[in-house]
N, C-alpha and C positions, 0 to 999 in steps of 0.2 A: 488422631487428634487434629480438629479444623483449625487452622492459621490464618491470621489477617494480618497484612502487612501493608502499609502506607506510610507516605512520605510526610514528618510533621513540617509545620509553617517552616524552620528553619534546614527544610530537604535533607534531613537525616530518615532513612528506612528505620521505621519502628515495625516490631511484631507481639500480635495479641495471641498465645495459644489457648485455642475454649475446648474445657474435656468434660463429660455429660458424666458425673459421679452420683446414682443413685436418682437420676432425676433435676441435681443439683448442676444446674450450669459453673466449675469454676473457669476462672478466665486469668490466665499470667503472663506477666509481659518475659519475652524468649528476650535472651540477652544477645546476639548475634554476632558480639565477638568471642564469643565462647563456643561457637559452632565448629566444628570439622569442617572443614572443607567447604572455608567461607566463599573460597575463590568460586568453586563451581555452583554453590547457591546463589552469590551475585550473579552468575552467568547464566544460569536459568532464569532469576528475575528480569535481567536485561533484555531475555529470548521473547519472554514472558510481557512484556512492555511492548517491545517491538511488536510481536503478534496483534496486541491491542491497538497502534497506530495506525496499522495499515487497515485491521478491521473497521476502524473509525472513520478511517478516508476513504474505502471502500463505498461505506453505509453513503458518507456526505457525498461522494461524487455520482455514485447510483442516480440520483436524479437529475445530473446532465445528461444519462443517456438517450439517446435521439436526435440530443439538441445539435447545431452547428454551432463549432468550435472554429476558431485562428489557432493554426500554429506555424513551425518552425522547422523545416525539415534539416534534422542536421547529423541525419546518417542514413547510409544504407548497409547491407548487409550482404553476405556472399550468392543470398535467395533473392536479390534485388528488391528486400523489404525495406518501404523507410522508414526512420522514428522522426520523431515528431516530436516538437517541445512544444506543449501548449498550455496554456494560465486558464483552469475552468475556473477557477474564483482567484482572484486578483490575489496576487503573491505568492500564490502556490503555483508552482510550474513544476507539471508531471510530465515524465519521459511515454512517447504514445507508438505505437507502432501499428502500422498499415499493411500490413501484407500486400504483396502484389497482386492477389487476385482479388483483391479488396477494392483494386486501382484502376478506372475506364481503360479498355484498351488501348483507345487513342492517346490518352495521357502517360504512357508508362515508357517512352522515349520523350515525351516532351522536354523541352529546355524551360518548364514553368515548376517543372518538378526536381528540381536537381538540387544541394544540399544550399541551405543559405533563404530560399527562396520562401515566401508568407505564402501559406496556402490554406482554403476551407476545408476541413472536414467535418464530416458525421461522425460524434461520438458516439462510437457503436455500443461496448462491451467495457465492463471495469469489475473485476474478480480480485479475491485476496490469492496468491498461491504460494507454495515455500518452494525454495529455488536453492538448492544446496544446503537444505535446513534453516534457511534465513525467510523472513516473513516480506514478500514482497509484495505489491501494488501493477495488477498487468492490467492494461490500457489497451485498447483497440479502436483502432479511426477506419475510416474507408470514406473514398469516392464514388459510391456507388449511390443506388437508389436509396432515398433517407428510409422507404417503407420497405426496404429489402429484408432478408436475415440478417440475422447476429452472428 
């Protein structure tokens, strides 16, 4: 039986079940407090949301790729990679990370690269992938040639 479920104007989840009887589409609204194991269908729906945000942000940031981004270097990591905070559309500030072989050689002791400091990069790469079952957003910058690989 197909389900549709959406949030009405006042952000209560509604559900439509539609069952194909003889050709006859019926369509009945699922009562949802009367489910089994409401907890673990909220938490599918939740998985299920989240998937679709990051899919969405994925799709919208896709089109900075190449561009030259500002960001914020405000980590490194035990592989001497840095992250990056950088704003590709005003408000949104996504966590970016640089790999070090992403990063001029010359620049990879510099004191212009150390945690704190504005730096340019090429937004290389932006992928949806799940990360311990959770729907994440991975980000790649680099220092290198803007025509290089991805």
């Amino acid at each position: 039986m197909e389900v549709m479920a959406h949030f009405r104007e006042d952000l209560c989840l509604e559900a439509v079940a539609y069952n194909n009887s003889g050709g006859i589409i019926m369509q009945q609204q699922v009562d949802l407090a009367e489910i089994r194991g409401r907890n673990t269908l909220l938490r599918q729906l939740e998985e299920n949301l989240a998937k679709v945000v990051v899919l969405k942000q994925a799709a919208r940031y896709k089109s900075f790729e190449r561009d030259l981004v500002w960001g914020e270097i405000t980590a490194y990591d035990e592989e001497k990679n840095l992250y990056i905070e950088t704003e590709p559309l005003p408000g949104e500030k996504v966590i970016a990370c640089c790999p070090l072989n992403r990063l001029g050689v010359h620049e990879r002791n510099s004191l212009e690269f150390t945690v704190g400091r504005r730096r340019a990069f090429h937004f290389r790469k932006v992928e949806p992938v799940m990360l311990n079952g959770t729907a994440r957003l991975k980000v790649v910058v680099d220092r290198v040639s803007k025509n290089g690989p991805g």
